[in-house]
C-alpha positions in Angstrom: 70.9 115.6 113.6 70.5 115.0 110.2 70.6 111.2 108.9 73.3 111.1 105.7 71.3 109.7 102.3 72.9 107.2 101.4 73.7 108.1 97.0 71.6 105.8 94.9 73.3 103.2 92.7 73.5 103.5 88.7 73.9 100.3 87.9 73.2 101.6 83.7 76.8 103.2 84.2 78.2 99.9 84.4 77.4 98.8 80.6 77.8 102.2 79.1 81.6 101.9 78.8 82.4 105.2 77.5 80.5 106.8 80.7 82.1 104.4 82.6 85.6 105.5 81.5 84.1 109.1 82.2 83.4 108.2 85.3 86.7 106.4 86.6 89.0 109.3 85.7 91.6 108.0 88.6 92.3 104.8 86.5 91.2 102.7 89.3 89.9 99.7 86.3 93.3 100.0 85.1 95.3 99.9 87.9 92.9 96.8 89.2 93.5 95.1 85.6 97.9 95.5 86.1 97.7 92.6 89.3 98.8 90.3 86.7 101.5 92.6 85.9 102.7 93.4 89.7 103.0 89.6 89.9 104.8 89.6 86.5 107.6 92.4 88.0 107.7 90.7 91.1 109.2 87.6 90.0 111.3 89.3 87.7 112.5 91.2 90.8 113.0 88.4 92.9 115.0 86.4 90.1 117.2 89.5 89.9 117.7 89.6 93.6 118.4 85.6 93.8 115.9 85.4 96.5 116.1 81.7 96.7 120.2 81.9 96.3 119.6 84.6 99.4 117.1 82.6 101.3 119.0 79.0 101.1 119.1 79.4 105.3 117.7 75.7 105.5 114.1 74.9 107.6 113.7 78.2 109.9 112.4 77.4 113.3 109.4 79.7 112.6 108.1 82.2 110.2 106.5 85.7 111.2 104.1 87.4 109.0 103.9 90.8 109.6 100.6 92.4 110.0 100.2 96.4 108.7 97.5 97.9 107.7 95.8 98.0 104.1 96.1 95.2 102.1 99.0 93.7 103.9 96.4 91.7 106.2 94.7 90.2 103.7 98.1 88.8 101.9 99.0 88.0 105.4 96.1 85.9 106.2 96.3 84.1 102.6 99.2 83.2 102.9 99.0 81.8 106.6 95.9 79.8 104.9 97.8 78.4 102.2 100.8 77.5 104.7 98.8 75.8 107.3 97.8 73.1 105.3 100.8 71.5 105.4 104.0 73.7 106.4 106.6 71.8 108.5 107.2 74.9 110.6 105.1 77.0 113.2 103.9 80.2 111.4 102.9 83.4 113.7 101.0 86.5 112.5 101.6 89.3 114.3 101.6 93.0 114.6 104.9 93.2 115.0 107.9 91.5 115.7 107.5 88.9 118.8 110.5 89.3 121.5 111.9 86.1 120.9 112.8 86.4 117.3 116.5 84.9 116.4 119.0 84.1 114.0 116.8 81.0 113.2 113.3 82.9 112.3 112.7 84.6 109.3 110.5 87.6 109.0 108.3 88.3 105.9 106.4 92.2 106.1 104.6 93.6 103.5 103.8 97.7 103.3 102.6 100.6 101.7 104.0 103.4 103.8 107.5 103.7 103.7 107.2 106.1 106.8 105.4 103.2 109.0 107.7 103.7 112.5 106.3 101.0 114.2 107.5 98.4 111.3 110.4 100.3 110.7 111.1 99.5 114.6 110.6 95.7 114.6 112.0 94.7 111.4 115.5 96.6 112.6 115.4 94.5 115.4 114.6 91.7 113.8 117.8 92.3 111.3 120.1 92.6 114.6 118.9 90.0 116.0 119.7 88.5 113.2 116.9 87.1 111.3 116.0 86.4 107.7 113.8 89.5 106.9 111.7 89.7 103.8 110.2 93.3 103.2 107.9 93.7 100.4 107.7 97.6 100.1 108.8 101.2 99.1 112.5 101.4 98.2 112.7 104.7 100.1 111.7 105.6 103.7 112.7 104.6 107.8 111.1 101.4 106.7 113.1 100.1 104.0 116.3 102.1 105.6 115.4 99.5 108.9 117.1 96.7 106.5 119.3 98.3 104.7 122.3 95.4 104.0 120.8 93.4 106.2 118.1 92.0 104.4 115.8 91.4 101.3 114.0 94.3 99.7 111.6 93.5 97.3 110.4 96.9 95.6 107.3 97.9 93.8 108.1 98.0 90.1 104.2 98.8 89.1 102.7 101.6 91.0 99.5 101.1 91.8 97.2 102.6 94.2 97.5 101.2 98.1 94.2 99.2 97.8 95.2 97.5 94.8 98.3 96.3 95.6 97.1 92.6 96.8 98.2 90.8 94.0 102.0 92.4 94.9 102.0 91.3 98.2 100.6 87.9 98.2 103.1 87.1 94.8 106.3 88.5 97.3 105.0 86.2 100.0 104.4 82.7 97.6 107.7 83.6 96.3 109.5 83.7 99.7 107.3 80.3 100.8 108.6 79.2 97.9 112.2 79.6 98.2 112.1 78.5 101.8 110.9 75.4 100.8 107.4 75.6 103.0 105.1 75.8 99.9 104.9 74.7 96.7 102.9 77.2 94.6 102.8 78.1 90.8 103.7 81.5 91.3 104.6 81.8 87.3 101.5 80.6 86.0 99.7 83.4 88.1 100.2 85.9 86.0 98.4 84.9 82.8 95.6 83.5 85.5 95.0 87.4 86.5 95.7 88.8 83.1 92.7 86.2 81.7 90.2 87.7 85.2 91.0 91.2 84.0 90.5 90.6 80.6 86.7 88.8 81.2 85.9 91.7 83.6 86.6 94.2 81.0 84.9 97.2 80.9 83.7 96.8 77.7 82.3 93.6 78.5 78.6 93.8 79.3 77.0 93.1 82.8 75.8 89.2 81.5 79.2 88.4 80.7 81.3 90.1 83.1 81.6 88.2 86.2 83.0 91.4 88.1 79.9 93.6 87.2 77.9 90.8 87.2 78.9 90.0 90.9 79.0 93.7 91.8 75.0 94.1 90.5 74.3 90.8 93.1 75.7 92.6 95.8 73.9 96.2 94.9 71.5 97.6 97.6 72.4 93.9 99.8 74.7 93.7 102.7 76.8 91.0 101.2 77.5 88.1 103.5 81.3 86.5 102.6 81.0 82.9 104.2 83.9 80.7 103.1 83.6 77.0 103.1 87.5 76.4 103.3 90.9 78.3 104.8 91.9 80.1 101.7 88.3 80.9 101.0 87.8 82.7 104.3 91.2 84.8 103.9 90.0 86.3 100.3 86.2 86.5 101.7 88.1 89.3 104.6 90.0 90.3 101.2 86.7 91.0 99.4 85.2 92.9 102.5 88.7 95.7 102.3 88.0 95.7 99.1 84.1 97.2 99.2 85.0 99.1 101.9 87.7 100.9 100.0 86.1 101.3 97.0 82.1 101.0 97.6 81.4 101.7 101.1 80.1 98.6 102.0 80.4 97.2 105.2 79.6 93.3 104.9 80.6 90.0 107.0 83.0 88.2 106.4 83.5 84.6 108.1 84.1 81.0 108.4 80.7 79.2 107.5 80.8 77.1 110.2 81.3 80.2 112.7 78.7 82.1 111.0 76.2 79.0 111.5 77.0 79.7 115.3 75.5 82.5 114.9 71.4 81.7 115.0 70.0 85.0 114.4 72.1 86.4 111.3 72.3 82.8 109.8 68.4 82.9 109.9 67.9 86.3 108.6 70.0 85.5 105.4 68.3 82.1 104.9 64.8 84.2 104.9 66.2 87.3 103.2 64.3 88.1 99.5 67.3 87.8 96.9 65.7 90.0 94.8 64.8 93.7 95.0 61.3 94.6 96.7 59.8 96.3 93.1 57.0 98.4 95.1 60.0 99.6 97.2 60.3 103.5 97.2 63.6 104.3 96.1 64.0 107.5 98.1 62.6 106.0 101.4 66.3 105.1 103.0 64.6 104.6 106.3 62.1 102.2 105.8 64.6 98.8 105.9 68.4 97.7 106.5 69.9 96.3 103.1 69.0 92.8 102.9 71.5 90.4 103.6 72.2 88.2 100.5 74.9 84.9 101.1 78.4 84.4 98.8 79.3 80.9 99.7 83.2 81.6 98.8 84.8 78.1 97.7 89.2 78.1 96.8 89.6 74.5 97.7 88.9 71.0 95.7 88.6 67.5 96.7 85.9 65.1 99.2 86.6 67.8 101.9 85.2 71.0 99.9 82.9 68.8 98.1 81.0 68.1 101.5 81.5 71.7 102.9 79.7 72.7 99.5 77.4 70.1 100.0 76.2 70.6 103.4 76.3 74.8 103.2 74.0 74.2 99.8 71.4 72.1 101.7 71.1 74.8 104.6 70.9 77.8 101.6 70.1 76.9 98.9 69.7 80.1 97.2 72.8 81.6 98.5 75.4 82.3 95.3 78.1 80.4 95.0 81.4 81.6 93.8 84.1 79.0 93.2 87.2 79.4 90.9 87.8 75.8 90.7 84.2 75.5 88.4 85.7 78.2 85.6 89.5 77.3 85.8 92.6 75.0 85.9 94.6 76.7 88.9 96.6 75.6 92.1 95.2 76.7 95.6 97.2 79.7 95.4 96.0 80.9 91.9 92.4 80.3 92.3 92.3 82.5 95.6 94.3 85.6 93.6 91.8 85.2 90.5 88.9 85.5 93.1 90.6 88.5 95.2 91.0 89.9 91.8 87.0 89.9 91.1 86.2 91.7 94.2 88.6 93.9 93.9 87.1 94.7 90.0 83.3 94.4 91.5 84.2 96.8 94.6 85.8 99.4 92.4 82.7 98.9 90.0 80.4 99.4 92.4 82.0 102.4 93.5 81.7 104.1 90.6 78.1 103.5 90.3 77.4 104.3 93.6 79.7 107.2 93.2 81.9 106.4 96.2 84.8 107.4 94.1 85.6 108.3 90.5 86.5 111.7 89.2 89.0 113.3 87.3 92.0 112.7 89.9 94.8 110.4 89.5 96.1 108.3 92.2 99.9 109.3 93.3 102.2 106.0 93.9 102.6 105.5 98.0 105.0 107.6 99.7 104.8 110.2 97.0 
């Protein structure tokens, strides 16, 4: 058997923009750099729909969120993160719909695939059972027909491709929090938070100022260890990991800190681990070493709390990078975790292209198409 060699990074593509914009013939930057316009349409969508008008039920006795695959998880799990902190009702993540779901629940789902027969399944049932169903997703398929009358369709107004469609899903869900009265979020100031990310992570912005290539060149030829010192933090850290996958082909951790310092033996290895490339290093010898691991510390949260989680996780590793919006801007819980998504997403899709994971002259096709 014949071991695959893994393609060498060019990590020069990343500040030659016009090679760069070779390279990414898809549109992937692009379609990255429009979150802050999928949030835009969405609440533009929602007003037009009277979601709140339409959701005025009064305090549910739970709230499901709806587990698919793709991005939907990650939303998902954000949003759970934000809720937990201090939402007055239980909130279940599932797969699907539980059996006991009733007039008093409401159901919030986000998808891609508008032929996805298991969801299609349990959100019908969920509308004759009579619950408050949310669907963030295609306007055509089984899924969307599931609803049909019966409850709120919020549909994609900015096609992007399925791995970039985060920022849609989590705005739909804040909205719906929102309007429920469980969360208090500054949904409408998330959009200009995005738009200022995509703009300092411009392509044309060199790798010293660009905190998306600059984060992207930290975790070249590493496997990147996503520890989160807060809730929100560990949702985008299992964001950030889809995201390399999807784009880069990196397979990293990502965890609570506290879990992963239950973990001796990897928490050792990354407190040892040389944080910069091994110069003498032959660069075709793929055989000779694992990728080093090399620590993100992720931080959403502010206060005495996150304070002492950065406090105590800095002592431990001290030379692990810390990322934490809170240090660059003026944001909400909510809006600091997108802008952060929002860089991995940028550094996972730079990476690609210099790793040449993806990139070519195709275009992506919106889902369903």
């Amino acid at each position: 058997m014949t071991t695959p060699v893994p393609m060498a990074l060019d990590d020069s593509l990343l500040d030659d923009t016009a090679r760069l914009t070779d390279t990414d013939g898809a549109g992937l930057l692009r379609a990255a750099a429009m979150a802050g316009a999928q949030v835009r349409a969405t609440i533009e969508a929602c007003a037009e729909l009277g979601l709140a008008d339409r959701l005025d039920v009064g305090r549910p006795r739970a709230v499901v969120l709806v587990v698919r695959p793709g991005v939907s998880r990650s939303a998902v799990l954000l949003l759970n993160a934000l809720l937990a902190h201090s939402c007055p009702v239980p909130v279940v993540v599932a797969e699907t719909v539980p059996g006991w779901i009733g007039a008093l629940d409401v159901v919030l789902a986000h998808t891609d695939d508008p032929y996805d027969a298991d969801l299609a399944a349990a959100l019908e049932r969920a509308a004759r059972y009579g619950a408050t169903v949310v669907l963030s997703g295609p306007r055509e398929g089984p899924v969307a027909s599931a609803i049909a009358g019966r409850g709120v369709l919020i549909a994609p107004r900015v096609l992007v491709p399925p791995e970039l469609s985060f920022a849609r899903a989590l705005s739909a869900g804040l909205l719906t929090a929102n309007a429920l009265g469980l969360l208090v979020a500054d949904v409408e100031s998330l959009p200009d938070l995005l738009d200022g990310e995509a703009e300092r992570c411009h392509p044309a912005h060199e790798s010293f100022v660009n905190p998306a290539k600059a984060l992207a060149l930290r975790m070249a030829d590493h496997t990147p260890l996503l520890w989160g010192l807060d809730n929100p933090a560990i949702a985008v850290g299992q964001h950030a990991a889809y995201a390399l996958g999807a784009h880069a082909a990196i397979v990293c951790d990502a965890a609570d800190y506290r879990q992963a310092m239950a973990r001796p033996a990897l928490h050792h290895a990354a407190a040892r681990s040389v944080t910069e490339r091994n110069i003498f290093a032959d660069p075709d010898d793929f055989s000779a070493e694992a990728s080093p691991p090399r620590v993100l510390l992720l931080a959403v949260r502010t206060g005495p709390a996150a304070d002492g989680a950065r406090y105590r996780a800095n002592e431990l590793l001290p030379s692990a990078d810390l990322i934490a919006p809170a240090d660059e801007i003026e944001a909400d819980d909510a809006g600091r975790a997108a802008v952060l998504a929002l860089r991995f997403e940028l550094s996972a899709v730079y990476l690609g292209l210099a790793a040449g994971t993806i990139g070519g002259t195709g275009h992506f096709a919106p889902a369903g198409v």
